[in-house]
ZADO-1210 file (C-alpha; in nm, 4 decimals, padded with zeros to 6 digits):
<atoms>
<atom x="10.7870" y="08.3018" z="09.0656" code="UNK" pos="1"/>
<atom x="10.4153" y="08.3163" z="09.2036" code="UNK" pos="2"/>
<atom x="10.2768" y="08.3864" z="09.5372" code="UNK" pos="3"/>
<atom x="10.2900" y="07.9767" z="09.6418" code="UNK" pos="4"/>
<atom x="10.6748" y="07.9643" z="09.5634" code="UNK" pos="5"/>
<atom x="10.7895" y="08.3231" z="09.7063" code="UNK" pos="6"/>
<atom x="10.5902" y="08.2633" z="10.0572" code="UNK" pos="7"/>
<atom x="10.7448" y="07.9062" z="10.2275" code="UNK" pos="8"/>
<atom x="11.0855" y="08.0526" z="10.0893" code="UNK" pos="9"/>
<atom x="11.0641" y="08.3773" z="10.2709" code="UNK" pos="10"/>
<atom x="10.9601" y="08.1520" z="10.6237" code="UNK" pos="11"/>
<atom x="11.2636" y="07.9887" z="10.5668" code="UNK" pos="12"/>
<atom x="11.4615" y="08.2702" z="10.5623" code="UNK" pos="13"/>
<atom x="11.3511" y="08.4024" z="10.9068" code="UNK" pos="14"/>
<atom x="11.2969" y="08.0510" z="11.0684" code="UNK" pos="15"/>
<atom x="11.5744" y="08.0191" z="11.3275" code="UNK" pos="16"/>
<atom x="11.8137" y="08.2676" z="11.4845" code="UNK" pos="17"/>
<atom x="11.6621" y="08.5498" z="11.2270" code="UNK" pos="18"/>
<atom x="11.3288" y="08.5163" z="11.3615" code="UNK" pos="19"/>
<atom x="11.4672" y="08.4435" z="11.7391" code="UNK" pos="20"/>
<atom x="11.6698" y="08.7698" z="11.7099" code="UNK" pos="21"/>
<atom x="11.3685" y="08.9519" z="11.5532" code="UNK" pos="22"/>
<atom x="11.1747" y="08.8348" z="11.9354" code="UNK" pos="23"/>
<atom x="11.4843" y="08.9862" z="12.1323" code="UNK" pos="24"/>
<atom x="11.5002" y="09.3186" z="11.9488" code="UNK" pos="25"/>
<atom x="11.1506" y="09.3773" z="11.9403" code="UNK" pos="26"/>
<atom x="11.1999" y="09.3564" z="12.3216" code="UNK" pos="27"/>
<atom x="11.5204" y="09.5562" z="12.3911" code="UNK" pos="28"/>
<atom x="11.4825" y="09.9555" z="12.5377" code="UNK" pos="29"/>
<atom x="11.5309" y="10.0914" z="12.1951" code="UNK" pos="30"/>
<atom x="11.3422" y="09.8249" z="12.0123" code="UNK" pos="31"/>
<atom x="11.1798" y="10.0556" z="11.7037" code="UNK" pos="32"/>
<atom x="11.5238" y="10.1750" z="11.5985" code="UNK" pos="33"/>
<atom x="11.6939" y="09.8633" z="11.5901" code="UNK" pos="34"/>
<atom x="11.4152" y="09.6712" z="11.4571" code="UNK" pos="35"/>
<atom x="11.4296" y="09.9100" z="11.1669" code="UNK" pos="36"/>
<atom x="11.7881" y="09.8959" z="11.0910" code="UNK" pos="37"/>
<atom x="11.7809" y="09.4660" z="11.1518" code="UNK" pos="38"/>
<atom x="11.5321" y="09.4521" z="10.8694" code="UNK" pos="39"/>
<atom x="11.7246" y="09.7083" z="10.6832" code="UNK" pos="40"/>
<atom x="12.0266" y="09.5114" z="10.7133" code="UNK" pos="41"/>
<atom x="11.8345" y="09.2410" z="10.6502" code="UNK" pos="42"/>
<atom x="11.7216" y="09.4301" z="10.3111" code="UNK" pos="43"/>
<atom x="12.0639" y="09.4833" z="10.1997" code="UNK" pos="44"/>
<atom x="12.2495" y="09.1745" z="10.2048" code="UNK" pos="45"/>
<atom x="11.9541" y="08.9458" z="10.0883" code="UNK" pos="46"/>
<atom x="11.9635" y="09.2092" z="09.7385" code="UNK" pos="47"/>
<atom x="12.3367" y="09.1494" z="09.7042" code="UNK" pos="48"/>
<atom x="12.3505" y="08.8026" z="09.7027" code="UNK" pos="49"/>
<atom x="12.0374" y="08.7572" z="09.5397" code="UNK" pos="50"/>
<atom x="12.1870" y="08.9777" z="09.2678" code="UNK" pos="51"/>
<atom x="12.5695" y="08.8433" z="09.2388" code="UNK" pos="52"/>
<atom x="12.3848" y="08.5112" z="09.2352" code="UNK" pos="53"/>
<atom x="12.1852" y="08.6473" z="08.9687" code="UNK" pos="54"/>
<atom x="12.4863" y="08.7958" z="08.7472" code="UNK" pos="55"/>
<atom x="12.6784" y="08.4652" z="08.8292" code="UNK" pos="56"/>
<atom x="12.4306" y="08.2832" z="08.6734" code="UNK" pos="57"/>
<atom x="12.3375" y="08.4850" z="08.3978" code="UNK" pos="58"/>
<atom x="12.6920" y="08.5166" z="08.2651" code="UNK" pos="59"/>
<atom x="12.7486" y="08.1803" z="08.2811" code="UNK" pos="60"/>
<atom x="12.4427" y="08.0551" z="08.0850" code="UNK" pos="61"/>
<atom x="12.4918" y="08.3503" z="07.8230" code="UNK" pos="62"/>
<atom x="12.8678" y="08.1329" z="07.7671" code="UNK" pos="63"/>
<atom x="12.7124" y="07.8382" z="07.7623" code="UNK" pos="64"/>
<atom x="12.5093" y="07.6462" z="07.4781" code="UNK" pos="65"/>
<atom x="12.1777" y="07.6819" z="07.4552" code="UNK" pos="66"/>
<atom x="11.9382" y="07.4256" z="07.6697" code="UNK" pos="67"/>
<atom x="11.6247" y="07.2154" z="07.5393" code="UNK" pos="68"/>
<atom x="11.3673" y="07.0685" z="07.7651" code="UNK" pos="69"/>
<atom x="11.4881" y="06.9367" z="08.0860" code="UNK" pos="70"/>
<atom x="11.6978" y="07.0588" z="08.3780" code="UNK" pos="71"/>
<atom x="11.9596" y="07.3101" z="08.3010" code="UNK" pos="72"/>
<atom x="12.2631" y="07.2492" z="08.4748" code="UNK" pos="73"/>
<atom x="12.2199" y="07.5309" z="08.6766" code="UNK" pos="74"/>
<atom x="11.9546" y="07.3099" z="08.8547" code="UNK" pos="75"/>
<atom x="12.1465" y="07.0996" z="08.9257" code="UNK" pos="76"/>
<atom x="12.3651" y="07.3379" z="09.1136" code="UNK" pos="77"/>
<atom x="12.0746" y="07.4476" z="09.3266" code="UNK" pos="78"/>
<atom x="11.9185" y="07.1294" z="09.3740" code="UNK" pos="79"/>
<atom x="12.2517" y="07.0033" z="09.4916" code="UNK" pos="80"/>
<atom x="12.2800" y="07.3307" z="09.7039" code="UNK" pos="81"/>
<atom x="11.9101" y="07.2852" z="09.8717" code="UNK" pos="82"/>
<atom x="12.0253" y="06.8607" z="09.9482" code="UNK" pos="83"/>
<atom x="12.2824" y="07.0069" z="10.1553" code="UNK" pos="84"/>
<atom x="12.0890" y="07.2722" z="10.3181" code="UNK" pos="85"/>
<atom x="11.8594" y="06.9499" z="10.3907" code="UNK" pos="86"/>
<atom x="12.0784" y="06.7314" z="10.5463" code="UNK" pos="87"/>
<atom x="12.2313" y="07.0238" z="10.7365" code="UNK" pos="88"/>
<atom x="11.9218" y="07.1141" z="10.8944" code="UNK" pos="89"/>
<atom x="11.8319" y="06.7988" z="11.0048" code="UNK" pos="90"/>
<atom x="12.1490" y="06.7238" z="11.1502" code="UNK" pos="91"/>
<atom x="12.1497" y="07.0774" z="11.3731" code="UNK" pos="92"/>
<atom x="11.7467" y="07.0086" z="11.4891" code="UNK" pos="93"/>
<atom x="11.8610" y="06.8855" z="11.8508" code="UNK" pos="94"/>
<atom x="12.0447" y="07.2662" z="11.8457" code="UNK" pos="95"/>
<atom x="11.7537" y="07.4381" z="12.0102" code="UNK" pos="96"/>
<atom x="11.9252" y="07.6217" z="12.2732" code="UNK" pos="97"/>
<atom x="11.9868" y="07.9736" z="12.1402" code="UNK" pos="98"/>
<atom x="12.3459" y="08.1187" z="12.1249" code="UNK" pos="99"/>
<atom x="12.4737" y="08.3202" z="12.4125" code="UNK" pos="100"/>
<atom x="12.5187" y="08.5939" z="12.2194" code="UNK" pos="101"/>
<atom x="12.1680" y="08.6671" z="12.1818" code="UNK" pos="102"/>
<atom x="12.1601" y="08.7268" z="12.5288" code="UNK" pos="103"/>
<atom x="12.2565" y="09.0872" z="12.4902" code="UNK" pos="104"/>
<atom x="12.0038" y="09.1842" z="12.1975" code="UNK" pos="105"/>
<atom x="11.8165" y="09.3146" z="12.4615" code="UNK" pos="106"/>
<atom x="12.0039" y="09.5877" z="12.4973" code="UNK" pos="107"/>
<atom x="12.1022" y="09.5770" z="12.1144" code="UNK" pos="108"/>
<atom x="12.1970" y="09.9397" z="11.9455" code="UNK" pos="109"/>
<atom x="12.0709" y="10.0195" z="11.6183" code="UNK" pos="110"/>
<atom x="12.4437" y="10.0029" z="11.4593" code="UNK" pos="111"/>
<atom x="12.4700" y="09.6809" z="11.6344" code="UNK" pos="112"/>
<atom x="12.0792" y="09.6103" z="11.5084" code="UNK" pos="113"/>
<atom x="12.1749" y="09.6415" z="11.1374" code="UNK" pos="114"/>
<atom x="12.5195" y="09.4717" z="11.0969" code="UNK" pos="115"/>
<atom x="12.3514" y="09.1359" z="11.2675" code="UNK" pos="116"/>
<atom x="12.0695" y="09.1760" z="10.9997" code="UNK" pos="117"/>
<atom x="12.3133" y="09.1858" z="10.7221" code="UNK" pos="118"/>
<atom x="12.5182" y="08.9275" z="10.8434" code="UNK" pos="119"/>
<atom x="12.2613" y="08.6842" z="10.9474" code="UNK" pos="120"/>
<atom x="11.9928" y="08.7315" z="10.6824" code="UNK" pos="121"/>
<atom x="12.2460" y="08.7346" z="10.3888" code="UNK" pos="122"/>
<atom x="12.5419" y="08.4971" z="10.4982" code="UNK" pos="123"/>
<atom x="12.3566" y="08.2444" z="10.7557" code="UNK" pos="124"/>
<atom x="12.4255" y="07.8647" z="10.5547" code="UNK" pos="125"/>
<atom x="12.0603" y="07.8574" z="10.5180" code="UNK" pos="126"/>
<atom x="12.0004" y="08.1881" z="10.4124" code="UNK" pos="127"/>
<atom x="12.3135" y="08.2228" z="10.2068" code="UNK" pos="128"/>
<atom x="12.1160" y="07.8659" z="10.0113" code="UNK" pos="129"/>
<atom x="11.7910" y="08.0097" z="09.9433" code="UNK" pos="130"/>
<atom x="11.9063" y="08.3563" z="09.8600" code="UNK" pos="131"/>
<atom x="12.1423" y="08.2244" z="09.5762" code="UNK" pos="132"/>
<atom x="11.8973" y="07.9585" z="09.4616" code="UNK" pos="133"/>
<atom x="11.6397" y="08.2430" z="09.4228" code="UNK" pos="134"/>
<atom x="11.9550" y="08.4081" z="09.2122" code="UNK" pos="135"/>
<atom x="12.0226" y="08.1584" z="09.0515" code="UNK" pos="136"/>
<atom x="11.6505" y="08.0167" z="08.9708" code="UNK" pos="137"/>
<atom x="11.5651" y="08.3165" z="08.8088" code="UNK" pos="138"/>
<atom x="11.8797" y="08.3781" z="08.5623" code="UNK" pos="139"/>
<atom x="11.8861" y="08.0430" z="08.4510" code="UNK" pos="140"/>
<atom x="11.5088" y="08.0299" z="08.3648" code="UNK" pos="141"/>
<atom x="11.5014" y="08.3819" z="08.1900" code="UNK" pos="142"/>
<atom x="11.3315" y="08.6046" z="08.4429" code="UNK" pos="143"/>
<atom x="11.3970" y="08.9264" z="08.5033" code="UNK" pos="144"/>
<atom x="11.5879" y="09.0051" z="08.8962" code="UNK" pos="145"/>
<atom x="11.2702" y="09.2143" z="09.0032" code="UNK" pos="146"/>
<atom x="11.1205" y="08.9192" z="09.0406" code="UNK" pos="147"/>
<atom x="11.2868" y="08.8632" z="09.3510" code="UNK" pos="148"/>
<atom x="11.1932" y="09.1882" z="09.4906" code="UNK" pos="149"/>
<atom x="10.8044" y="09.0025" z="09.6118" code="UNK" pos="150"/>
<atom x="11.0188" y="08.7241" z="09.7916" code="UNK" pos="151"/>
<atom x="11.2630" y="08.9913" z="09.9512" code="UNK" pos="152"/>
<atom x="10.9097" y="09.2181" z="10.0693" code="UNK" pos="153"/>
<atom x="10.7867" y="08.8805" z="10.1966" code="UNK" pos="154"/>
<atom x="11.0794" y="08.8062" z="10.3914" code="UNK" pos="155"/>
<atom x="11.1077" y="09.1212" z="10.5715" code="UNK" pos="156"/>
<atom x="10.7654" y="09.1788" z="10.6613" code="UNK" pos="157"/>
<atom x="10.7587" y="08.8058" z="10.8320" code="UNK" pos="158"/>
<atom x="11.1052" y="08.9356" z="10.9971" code="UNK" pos="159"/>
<atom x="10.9196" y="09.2224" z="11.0976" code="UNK" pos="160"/>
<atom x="10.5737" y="09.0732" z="11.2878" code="UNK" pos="161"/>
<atom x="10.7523" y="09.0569" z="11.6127" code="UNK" pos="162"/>
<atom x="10.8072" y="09.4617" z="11.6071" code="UNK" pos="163"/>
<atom x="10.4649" y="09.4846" z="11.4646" code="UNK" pos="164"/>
<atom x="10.3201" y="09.2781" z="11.7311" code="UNK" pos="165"/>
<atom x="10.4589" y="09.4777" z="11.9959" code="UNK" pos="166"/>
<atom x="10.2883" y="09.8085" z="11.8209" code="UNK" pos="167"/>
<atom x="09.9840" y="09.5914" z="11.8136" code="UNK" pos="168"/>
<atom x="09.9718" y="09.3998" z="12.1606" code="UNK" pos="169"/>
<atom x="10.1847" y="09.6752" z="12.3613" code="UNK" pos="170"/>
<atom x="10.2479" y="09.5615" z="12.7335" code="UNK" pos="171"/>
<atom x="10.1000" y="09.2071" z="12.6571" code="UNK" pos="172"/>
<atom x="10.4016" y="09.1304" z="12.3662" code="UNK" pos="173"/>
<atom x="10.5995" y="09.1490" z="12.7075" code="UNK" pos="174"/>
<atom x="10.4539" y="08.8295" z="12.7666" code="UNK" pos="175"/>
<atom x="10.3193" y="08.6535" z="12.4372" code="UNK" pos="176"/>
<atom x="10.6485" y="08.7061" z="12.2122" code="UNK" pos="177"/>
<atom x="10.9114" y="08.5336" z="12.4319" code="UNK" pos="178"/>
<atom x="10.6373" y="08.2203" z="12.4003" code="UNK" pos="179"/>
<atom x="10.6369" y="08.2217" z="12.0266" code="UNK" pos="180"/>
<atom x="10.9664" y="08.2660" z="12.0117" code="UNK" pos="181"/>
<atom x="11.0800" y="07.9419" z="12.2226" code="UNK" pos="182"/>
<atom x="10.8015" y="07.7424" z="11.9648" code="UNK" pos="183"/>
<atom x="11.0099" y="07.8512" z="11.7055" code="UNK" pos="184"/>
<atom x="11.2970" y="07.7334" z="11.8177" code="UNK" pos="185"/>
<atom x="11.1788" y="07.4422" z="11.8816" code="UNK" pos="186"/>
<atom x="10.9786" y="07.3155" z="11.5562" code="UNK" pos="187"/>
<atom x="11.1768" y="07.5904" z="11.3076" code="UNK" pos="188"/>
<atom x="11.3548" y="07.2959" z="11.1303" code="UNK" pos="189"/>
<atom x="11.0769" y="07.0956" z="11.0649" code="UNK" pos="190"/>
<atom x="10.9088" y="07.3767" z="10.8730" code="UNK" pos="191"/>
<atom x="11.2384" y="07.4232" z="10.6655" code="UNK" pos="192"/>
<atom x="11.2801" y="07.0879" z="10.5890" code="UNK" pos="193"/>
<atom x="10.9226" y="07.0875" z="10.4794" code="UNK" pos="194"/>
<atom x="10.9770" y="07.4048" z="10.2511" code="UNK" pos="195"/>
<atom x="11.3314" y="07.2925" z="10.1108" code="UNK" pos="196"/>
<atom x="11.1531" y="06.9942" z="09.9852" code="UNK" pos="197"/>
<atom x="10.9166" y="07.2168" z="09.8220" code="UNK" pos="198"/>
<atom x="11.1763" y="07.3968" z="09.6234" code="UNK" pos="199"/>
<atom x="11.3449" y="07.1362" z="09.5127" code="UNK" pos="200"/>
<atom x="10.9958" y="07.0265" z="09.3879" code="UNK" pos="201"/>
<atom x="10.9653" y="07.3655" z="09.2122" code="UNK" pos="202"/>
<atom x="11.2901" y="07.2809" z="09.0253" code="UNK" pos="203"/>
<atom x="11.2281" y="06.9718" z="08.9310" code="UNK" pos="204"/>
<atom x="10.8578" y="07.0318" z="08.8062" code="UNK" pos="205"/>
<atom x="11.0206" y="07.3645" z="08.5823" code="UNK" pos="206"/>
</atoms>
């Protein structure tokens, strides 16, 4: 996968609670700490599922028959998988008010920090989509998994500009994050629907 494909699918990794979370961490007491162990969270769980999507789909084509030209029906999986995430996103867009939970990230601990990375980044519906459509994309088209490692980099560095805007901005992030991260909120959906219809026109164009 090239640089135009790995980039929107990274954004819509983080766009929503990931990135939202990302905003109250990187403004919590011990924000360096448990930025660090959200993204490595983060790290871990989007590998696994990448991978055990990966395997899954691997295995399964090596039992299979060989396929000519035209979709495999392993596209067909994802493309079915990326409707859904489509219609489910568009149906949760009036959600913008944050959960209560996220509340008390400010005063997040690292432990705390790393097991809502893992959890959010790799089993969030959205997340949990892309992830095993990258998986999957990539077995059933013959690439090698390191190939996902660019869209995993990707998606942790844009989960990491809120902690690296507070090393950049300092006091002022104080005031300039907690804006950004109410936009996002707001408009995150259209921006996945956008790059979920983008994928699907990767597929299709294979």
């Amino acid at each position: 996968m090239d640089l135009l494909k790995i980039l929107p699918l990274a954004f819509v990794m983080v766009a929503g609670p990931q990135i939202i979370s990302a905003f109250f961490i990187a403004t919590s007491p011990n924000w360096k700490r448990a930025s660090a162990a959200y993204a490595l969270g983060a790290a871990l769980s989007i590998s696994l599922v990448i991978g055990v999507a990966y395997l899954l789909t691997k295995g399964a084509g090596e039992g299979g028959e060989s396929q000519g030209a035209g979709l495999a029906p392993v596209d067909y999986v994802l493309l079915a998988l990326l409707l859904f995430a489509m219609v489910r996103t568009y149906l949760k867009r009036d959600e913008s008010e944050p959960p209560k939970w996220m509340g008390k990230l400010r005063t997040v601990t690292p432990k705390a920090a790393f097991a809502l990375g893992f959890l959010l980044l790799g089993f969030f519906p959205s997340d949990l989509i892309t992830s095993v459509s990258i998986g999957g994309f990539l077995a059933g088209h013959g690439d090698p998994y390191l190939e996902a490692l660019p869209f995993i980099l990707f998606t942790l560095i844009f989960l990491s500009l809120p902690a690296l805007s507070v090393l950049a901005m300092g006091e002022r992030a104080q005031t300039v994050l907690p804006r950004v991260r109410d936009w996002m909120d707001q408009n995150s959906w259209i921006v996945s629907e956008v790059v979920l219809v983008f994928f699907v026109a990767i597929i299709l164009s294979s």
